[in-house]
OpenMM code with the backbone's topology and positions (N, CA, C; nanometers):
from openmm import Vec3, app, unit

residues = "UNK UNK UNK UNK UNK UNK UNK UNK UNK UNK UNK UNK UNK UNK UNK UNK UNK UNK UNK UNK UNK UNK UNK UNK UNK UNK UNK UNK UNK UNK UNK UNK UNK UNK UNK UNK UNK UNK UNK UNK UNK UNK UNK UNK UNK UNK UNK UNK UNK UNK UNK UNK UNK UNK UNK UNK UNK UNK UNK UNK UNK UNK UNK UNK UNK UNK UNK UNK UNK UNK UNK UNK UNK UNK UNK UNK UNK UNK UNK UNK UNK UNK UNK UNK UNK UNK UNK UNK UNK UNK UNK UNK UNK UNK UNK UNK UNK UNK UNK UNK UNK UNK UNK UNK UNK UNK UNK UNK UNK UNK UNK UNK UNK UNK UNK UNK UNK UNK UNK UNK UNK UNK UNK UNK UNK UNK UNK UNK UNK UNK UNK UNK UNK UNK UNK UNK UNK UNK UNK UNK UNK UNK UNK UNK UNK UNK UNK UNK".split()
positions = [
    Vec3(0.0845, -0.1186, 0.0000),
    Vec3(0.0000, 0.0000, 0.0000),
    Vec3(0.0888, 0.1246, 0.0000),
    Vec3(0.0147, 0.2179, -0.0840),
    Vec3(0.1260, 0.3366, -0.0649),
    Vec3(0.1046, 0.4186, 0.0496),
    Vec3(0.2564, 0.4390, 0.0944),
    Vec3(0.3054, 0.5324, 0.1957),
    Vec3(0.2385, 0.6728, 0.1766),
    Vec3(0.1515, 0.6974, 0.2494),
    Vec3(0.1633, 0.9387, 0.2398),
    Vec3(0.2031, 0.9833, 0.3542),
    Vec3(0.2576, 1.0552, 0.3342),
    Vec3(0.3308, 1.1488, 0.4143),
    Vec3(0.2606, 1.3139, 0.3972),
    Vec3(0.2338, 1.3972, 0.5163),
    Vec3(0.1863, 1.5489, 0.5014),
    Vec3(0.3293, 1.6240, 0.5932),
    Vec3(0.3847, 1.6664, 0.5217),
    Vec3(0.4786, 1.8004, 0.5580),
    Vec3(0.4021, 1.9006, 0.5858),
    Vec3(0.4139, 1.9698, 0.7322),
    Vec3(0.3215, 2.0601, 0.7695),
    Vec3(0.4755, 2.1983, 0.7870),
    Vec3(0.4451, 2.2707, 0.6775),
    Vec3(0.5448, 2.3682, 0.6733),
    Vec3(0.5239, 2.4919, 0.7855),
    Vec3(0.6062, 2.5610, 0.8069),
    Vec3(0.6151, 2.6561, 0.9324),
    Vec3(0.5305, 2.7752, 0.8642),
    Vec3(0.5373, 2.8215, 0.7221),
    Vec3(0.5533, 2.9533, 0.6617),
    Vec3(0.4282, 2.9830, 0.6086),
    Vec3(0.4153, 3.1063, 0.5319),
    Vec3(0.2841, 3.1472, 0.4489),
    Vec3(0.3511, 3.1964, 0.3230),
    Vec3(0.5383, 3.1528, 0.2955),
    Vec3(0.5522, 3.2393, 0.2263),
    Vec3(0.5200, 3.1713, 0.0431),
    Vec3(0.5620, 3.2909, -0.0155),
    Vec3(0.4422, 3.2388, -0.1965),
    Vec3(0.5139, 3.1054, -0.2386),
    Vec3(0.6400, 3.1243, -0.2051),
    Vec3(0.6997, 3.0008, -0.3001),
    Vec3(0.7617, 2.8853, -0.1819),
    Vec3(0.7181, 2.8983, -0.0458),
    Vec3(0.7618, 2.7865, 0.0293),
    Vec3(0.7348, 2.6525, 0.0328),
    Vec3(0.6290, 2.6331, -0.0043),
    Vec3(0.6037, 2.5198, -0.0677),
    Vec3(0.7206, 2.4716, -0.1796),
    Vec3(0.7189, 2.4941, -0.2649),
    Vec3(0.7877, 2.4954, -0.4273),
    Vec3(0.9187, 2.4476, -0.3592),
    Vec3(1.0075, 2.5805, -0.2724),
    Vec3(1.1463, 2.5750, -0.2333),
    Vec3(1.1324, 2.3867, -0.1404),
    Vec3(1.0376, 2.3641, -0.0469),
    Vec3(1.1148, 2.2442, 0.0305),
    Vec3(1.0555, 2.1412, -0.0790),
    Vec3(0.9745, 2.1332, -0.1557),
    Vec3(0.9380, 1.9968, -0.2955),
    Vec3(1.1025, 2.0584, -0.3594),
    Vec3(1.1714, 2.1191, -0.3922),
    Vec3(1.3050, 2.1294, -0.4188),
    Vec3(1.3993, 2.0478, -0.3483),
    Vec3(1.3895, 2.0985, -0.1822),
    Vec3(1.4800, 1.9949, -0.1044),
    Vec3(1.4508, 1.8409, -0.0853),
    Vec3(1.3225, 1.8201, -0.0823),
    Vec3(1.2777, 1.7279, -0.0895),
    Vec3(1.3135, 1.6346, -0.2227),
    Vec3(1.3012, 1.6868, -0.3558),
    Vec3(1.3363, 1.6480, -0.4668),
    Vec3(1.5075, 1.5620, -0.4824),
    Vec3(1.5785, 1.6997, -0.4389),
    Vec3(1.7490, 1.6743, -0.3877),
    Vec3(1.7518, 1.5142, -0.3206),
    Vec3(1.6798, 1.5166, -0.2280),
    Vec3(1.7034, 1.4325, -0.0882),
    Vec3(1.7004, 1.3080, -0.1931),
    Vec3(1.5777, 1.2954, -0.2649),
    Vec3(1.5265, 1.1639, -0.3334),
    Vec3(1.5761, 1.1473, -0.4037),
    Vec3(1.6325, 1.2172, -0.5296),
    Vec3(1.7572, 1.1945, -0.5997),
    Vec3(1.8840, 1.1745, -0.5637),
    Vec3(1.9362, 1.1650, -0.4891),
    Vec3(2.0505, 1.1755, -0.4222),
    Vec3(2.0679, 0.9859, -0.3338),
    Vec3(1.9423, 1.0030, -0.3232),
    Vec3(1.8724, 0.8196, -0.2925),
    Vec3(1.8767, 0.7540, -0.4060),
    Vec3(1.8339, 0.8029, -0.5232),
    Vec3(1.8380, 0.6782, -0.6566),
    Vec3(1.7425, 0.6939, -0.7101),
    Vec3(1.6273, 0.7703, -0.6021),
    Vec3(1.4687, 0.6963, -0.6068),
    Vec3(1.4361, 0.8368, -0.7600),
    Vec3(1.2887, 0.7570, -0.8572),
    Vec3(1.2106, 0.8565, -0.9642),
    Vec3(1.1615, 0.9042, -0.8586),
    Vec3(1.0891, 1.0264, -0.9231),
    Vec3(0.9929, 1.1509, -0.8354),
    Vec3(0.8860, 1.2194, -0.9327),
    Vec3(0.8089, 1.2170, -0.9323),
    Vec3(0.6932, 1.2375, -1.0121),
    Vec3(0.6978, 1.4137, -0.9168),
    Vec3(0.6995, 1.5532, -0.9678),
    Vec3(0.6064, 1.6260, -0.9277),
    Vec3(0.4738, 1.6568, -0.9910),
    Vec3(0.3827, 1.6777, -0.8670),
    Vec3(0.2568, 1.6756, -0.9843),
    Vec3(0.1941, 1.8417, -0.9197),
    Vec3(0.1609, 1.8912, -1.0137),
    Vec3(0.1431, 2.0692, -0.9343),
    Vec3(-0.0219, 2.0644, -1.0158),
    Vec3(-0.0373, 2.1354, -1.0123),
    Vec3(-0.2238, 2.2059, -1.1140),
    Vec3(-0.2647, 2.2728, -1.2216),
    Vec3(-0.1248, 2.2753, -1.2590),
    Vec3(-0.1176, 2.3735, -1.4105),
    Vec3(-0.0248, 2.4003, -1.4692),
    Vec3(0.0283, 2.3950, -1.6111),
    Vec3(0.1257, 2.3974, -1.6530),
    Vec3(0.2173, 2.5092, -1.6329),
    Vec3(0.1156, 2.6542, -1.5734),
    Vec3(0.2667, 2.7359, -1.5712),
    Vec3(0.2687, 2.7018, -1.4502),
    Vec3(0.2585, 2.6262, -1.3425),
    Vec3(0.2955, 2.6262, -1.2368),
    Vec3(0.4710, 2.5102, -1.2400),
    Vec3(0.4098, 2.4348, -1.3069),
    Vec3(0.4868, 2.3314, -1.3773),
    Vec3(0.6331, 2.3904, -1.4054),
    Vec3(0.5901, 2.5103, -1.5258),
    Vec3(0.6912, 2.5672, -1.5654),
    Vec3(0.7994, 2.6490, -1.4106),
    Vec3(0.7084, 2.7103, -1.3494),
    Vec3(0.7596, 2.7469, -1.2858),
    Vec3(0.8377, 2.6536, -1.2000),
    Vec3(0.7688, 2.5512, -1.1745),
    Vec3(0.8599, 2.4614, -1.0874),
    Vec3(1.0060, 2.4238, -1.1579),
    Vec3(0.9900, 2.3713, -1.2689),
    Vec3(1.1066, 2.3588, -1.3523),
    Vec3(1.2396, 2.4725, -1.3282),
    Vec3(1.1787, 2.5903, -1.3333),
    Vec3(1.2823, 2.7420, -1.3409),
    Vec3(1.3369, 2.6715, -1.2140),
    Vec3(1.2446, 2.6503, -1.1368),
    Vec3(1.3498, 2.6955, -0.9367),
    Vec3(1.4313, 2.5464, -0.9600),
    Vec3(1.3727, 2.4761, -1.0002),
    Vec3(1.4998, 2.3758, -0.9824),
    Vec3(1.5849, 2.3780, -1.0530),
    Vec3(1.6109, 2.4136, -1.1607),
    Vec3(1.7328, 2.4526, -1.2260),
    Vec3(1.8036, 2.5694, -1.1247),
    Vec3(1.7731, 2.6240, -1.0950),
    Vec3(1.8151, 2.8009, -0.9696),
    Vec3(1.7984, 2.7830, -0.8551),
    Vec3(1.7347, 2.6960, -0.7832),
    Vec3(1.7140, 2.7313, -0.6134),
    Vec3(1.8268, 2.7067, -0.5765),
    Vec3(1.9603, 2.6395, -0.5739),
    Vec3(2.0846, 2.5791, -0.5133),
    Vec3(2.1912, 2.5655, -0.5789),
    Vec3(2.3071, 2.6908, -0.5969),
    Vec3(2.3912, 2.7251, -0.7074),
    Vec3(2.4340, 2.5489, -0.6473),
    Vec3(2.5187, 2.4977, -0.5532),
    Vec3(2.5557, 2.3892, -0.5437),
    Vec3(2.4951, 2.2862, -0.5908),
    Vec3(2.3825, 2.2405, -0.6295),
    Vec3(2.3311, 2.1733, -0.7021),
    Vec3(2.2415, 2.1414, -0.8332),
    Vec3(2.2368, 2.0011, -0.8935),
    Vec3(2.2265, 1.9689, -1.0277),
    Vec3(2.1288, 1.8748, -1.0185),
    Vec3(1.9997, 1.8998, -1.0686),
    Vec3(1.8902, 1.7953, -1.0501),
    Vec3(1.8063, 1.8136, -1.1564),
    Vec3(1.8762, 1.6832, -1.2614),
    Vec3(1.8366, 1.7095, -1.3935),
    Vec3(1.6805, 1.6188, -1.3666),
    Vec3(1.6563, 1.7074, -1.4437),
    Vec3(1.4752, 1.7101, -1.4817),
    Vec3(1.3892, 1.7231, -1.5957),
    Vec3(1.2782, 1.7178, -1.6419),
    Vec3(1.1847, 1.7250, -1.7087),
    Vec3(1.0485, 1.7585, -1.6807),
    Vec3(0.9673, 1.8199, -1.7685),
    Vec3(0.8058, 1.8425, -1.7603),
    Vec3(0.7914, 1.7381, -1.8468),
    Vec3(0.6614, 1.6846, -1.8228),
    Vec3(0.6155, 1.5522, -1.8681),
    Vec3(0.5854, 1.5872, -2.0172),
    Vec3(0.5368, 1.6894, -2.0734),
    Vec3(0.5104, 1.7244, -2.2015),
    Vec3(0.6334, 1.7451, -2.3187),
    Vec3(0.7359, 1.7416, -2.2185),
    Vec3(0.8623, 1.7387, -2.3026),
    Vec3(0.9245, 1.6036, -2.3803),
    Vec3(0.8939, 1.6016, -2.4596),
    Vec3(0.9451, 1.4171, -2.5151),
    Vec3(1.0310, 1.4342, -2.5276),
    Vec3(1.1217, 1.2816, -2.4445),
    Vec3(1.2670, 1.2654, -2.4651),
    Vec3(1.2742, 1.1435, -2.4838),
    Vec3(1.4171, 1.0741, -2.4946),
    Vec3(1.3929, 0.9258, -2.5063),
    Vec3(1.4555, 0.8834, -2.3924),
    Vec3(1.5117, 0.9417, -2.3110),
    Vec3(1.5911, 0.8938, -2.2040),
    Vec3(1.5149, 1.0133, -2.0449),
    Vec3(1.4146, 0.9315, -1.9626),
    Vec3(1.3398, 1.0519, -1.8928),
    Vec3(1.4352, 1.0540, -1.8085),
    Vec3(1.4721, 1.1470, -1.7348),
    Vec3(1.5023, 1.1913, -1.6246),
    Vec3(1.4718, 1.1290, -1.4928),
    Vec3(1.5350, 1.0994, -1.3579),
    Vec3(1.4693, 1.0347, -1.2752),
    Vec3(1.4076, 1.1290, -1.2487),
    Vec3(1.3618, 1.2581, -1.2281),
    Vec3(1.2827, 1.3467, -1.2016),
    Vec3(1.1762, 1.4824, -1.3194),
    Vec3(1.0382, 1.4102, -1.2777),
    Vec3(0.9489, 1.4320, -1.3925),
    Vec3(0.8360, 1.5347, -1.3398),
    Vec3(0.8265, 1.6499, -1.3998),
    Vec3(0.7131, 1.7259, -1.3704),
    Vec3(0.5905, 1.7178, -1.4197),
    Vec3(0.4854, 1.7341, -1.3876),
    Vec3(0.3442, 1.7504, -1.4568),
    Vec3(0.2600, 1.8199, -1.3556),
    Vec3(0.1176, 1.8011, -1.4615),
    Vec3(0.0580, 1.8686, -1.3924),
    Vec3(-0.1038, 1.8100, -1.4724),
    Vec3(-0.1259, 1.7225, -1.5553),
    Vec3(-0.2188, 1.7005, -1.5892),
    Vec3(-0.2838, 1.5699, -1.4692),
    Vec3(-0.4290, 1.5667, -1.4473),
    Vec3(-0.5021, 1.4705, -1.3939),
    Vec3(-0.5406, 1.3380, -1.4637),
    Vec3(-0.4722, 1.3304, -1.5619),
    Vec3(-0.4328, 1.2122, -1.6629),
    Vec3(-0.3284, 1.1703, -1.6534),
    Vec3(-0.2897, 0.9917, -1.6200),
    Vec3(-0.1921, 0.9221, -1.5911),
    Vec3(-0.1012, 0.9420, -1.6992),
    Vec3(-0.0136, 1.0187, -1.7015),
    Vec3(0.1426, 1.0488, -1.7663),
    Vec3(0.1758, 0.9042, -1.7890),
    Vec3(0.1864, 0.8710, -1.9388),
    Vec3(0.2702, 0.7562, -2.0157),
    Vec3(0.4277, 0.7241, -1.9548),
    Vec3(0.4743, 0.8339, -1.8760),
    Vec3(0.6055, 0.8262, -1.8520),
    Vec3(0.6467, 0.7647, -1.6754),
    Vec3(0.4656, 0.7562, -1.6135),
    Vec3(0.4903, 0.6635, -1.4834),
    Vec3(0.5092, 0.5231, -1.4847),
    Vec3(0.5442, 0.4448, -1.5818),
    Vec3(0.5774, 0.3453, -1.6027),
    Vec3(0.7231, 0.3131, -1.5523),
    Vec3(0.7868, 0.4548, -1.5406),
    Vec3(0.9374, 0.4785, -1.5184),
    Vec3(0.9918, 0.5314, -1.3975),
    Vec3(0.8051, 0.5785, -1.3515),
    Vec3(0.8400, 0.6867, -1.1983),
    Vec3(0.7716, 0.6492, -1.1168),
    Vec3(0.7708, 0.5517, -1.0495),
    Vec3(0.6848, 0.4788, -0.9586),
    Vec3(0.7242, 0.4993, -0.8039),
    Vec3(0.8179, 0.5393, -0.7780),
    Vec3(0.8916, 0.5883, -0.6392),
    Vec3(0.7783, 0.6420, -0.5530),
    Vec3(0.8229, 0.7795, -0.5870),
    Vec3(0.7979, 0.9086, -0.4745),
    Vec3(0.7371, 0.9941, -0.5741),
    Vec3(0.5950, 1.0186, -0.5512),
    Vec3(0.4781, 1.1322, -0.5976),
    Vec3(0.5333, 1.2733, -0.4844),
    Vec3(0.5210, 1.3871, -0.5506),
    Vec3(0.5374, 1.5119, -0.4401),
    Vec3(0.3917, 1.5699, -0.5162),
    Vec3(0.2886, 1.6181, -0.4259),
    Vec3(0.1564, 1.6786, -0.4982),
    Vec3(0.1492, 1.7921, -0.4475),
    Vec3(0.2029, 1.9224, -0.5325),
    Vec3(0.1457, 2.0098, -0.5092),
    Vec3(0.0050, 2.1230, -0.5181),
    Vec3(-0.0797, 1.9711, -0.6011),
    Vec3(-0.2242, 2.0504, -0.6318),
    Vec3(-0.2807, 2.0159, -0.5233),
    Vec3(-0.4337, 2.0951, -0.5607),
    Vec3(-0.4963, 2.1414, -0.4251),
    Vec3(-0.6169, 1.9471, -0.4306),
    Vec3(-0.6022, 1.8808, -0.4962),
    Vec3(-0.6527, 1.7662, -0.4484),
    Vec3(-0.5630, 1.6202, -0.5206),
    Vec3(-0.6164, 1.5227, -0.4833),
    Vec3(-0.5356, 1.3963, -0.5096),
    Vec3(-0.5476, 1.3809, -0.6537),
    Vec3(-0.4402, 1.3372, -0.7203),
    Vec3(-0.4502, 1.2826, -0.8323),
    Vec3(-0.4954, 1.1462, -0.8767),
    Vec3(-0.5626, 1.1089, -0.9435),
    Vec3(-0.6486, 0.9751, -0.9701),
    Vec3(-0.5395, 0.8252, -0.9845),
    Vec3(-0.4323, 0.8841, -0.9886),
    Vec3(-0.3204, 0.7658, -0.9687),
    Vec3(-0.2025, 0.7586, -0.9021),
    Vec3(-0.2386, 0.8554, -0.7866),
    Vec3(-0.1074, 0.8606, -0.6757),
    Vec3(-0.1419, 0.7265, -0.6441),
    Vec3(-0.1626, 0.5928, -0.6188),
    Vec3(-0.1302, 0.5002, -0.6030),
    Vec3(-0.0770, 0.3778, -0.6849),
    Vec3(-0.0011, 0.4457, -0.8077),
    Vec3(0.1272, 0.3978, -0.8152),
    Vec3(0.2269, 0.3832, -0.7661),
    Vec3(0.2400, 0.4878, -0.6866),
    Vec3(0.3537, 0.5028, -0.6184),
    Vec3(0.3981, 0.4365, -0.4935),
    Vec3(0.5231, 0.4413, -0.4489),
    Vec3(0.5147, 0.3708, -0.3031),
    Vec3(0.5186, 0.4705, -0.1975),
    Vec3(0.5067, 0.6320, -0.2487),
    Vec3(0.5555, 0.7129, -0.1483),
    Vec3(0.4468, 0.7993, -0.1785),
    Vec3(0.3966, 0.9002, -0.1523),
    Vec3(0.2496, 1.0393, -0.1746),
    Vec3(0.3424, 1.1573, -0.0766),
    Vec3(0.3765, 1.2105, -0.1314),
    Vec3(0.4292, 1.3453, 0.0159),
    Vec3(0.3820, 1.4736, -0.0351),
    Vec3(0.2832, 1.5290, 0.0843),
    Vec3(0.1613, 1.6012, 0.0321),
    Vec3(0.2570, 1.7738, 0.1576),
    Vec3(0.2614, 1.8371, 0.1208),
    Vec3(0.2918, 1.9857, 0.1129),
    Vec3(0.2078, 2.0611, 0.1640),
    Vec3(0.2457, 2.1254, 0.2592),
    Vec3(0.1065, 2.1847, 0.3310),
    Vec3(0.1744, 2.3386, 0.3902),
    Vec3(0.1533, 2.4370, 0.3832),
    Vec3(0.2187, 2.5767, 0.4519),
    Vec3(0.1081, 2.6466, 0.5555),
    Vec3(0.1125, 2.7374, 0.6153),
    Vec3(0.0419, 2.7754, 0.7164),
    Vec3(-0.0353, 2.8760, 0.6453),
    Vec3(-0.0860, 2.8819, 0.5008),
    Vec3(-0.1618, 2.9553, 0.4206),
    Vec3(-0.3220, 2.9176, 0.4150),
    Vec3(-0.4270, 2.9542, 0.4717),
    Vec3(-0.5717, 2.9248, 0.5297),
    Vec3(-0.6137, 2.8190, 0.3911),
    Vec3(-0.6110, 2.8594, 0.3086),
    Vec3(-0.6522, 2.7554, 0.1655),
    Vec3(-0.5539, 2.6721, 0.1276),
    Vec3(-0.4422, 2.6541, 0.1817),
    Vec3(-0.3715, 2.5365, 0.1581),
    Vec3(-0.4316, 2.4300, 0.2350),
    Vec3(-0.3827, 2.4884, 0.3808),
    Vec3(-0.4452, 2.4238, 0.5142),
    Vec3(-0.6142, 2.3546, 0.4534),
    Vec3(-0.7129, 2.4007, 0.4313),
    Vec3(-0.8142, 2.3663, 0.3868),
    Vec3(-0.8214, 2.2962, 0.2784),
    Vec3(-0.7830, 2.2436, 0.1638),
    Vec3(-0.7395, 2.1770, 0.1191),
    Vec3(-0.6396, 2.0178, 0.1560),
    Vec3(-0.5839, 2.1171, 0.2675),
    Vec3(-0.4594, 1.9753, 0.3326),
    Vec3(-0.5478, 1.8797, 0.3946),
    Vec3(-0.6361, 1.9335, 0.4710),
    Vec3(-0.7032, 1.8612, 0.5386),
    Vec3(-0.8160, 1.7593, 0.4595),
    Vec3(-0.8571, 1.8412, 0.3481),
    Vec3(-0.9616, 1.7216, 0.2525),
    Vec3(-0.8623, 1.6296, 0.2117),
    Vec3(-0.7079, 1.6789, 0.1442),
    Vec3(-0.6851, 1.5326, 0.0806),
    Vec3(-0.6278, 1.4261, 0.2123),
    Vec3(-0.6524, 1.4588, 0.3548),
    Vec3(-0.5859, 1.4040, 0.4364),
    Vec3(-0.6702, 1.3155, 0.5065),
    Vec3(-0.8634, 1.3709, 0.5049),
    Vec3(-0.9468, 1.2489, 0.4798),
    Vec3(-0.9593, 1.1729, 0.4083),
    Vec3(-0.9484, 1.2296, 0.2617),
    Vec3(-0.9447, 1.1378, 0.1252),
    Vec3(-0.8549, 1.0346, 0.1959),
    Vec3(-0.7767, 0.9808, 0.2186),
    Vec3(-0.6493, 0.9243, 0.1843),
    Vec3(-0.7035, 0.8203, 0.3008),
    Vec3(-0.7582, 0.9357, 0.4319),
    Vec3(-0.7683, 0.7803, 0.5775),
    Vec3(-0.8980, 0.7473, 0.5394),
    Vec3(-1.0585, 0.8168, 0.4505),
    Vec3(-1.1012, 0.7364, 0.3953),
    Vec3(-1.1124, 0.5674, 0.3051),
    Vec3(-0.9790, 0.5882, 0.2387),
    Vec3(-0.9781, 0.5380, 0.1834),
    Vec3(-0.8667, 0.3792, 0.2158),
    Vec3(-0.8146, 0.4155, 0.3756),
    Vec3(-0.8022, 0.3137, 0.4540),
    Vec3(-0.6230, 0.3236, 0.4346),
    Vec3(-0.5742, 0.4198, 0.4074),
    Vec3(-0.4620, 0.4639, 0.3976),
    Vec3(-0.4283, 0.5523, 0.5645),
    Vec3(-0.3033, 0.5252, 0.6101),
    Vec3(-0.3007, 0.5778, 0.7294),
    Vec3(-0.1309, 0.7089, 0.7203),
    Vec3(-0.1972, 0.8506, 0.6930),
    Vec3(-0.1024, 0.9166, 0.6711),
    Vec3(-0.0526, 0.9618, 0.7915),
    Vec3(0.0838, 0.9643, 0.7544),
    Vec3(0.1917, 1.0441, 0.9007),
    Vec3(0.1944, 1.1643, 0.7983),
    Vec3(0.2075, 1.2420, 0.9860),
    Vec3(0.2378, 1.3745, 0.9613),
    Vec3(0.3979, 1.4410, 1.0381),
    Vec3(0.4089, 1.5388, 0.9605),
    Vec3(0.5902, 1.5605, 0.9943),
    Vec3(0.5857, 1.7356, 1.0296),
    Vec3(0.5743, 1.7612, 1.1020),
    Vec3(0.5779, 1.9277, 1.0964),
    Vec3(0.7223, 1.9115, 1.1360),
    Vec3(0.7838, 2.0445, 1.0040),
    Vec3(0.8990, 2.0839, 0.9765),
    Vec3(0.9292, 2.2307, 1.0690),
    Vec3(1.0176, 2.2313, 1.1349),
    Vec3(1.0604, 2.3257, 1.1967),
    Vec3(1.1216, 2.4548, 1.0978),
    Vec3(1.0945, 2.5753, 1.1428),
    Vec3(1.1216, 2.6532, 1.1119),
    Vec3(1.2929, 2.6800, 1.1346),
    Vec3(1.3239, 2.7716, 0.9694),
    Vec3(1.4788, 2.6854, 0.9796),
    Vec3(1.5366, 2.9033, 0.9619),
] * unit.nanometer
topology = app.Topology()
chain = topology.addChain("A")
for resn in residues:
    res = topology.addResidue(resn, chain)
    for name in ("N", "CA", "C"):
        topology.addAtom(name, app.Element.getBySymbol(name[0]), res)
C-alpha cells in the first residue's frame, strides 16, 4: 500500500512550498529513487522547472516536464495534468503533490508526500486530501517541519 506522508510547513511564504518539494526532490535523488512532481497547471509546472534549475547554485537535478518528449526521462518528472502520464511506467517511487486535491493515480507510487504551509486555503485543502487518503483506509503520518 502506498506510503503518504503530510509536511506541515512553518511559513505562508508564496513560493515555500515549491522551495522544500526542491529539497525534498534533492534528498530523493541523491537516494536513486524517480519523483513524479505533480502541481495544477502547466505554468505552475513551468515554474517549478525554473526553481529547480536556480534554487541551489551547489546543485544539479536534472529534470523534465512531462510534455517534453525525450527518449531517455530523467529520474525526475514534472506535470501537472489529472491524466496518468505515459512516462509513470518509469516513476513509480515518490509522488510530491502540489495541487490542491489527489490525483487519480497517486497510487502507483510507493511514497504520496503532500505539502502543506500555514496559508488558510492550503491548510483547507490539506485537510480534505488528508481524509481522502484515511477514507480510503490509507493511514497518513504527519511531519511538521521546523522553522529553519
Amino acid at each position: 500500500m502506498t506510503r503518504v506522508d503530510f509536511y506541515l510547513l512553518p511559513d505562508k511564504r508564496p513560493n515555500g512550498r515549491e522551495f522544500f518539494a526542491c529539497r525534498l526532490a534533492e534528498k530523493i535523488y541523491k537516494m536513486g529513487r524517480t519523483l513524479y512532481l505533480h502541481t495544477p497547471s502547466v505554468e505552475q509546472a513551468r515554474q517549478l522547472d525554473d526553481l529547480l534549475w536556480s534554487y541551489k547554485e551547489s546543485s544539479f537535478l536534472p529534470h523534465s516536464l512531462e510534455d517534453e518528449a525525450q527518449d531517455n526521462v530523467p529520474q525526475i518528472l514534472i506535470g501537472y495534468s489529472d491524466e496518468t502520464p505515459s512516462e509513470l511506467h518509469s516513476h513509480s517511487d515518490v509522488l510530491i503533490n502540489l495541487a490542491p486535491t489527489v490525483p487519480g493515480f497517486f497510487s502507483r507510487f510507493e511514497r504520496v508526500a503532500e505539502l502543506i504551509n500555514q496559508e488558510e486555503r492550503l491548510k483547507v485543502a490539506g485537510r480534505e486530501r488528508f481524509k481522502f487518503y484515511r477514507d480510503r483506509g490509507y493511514q497518513p503520518e504527519t511531519h511538521k517541519i521546523p522553522e529553519s
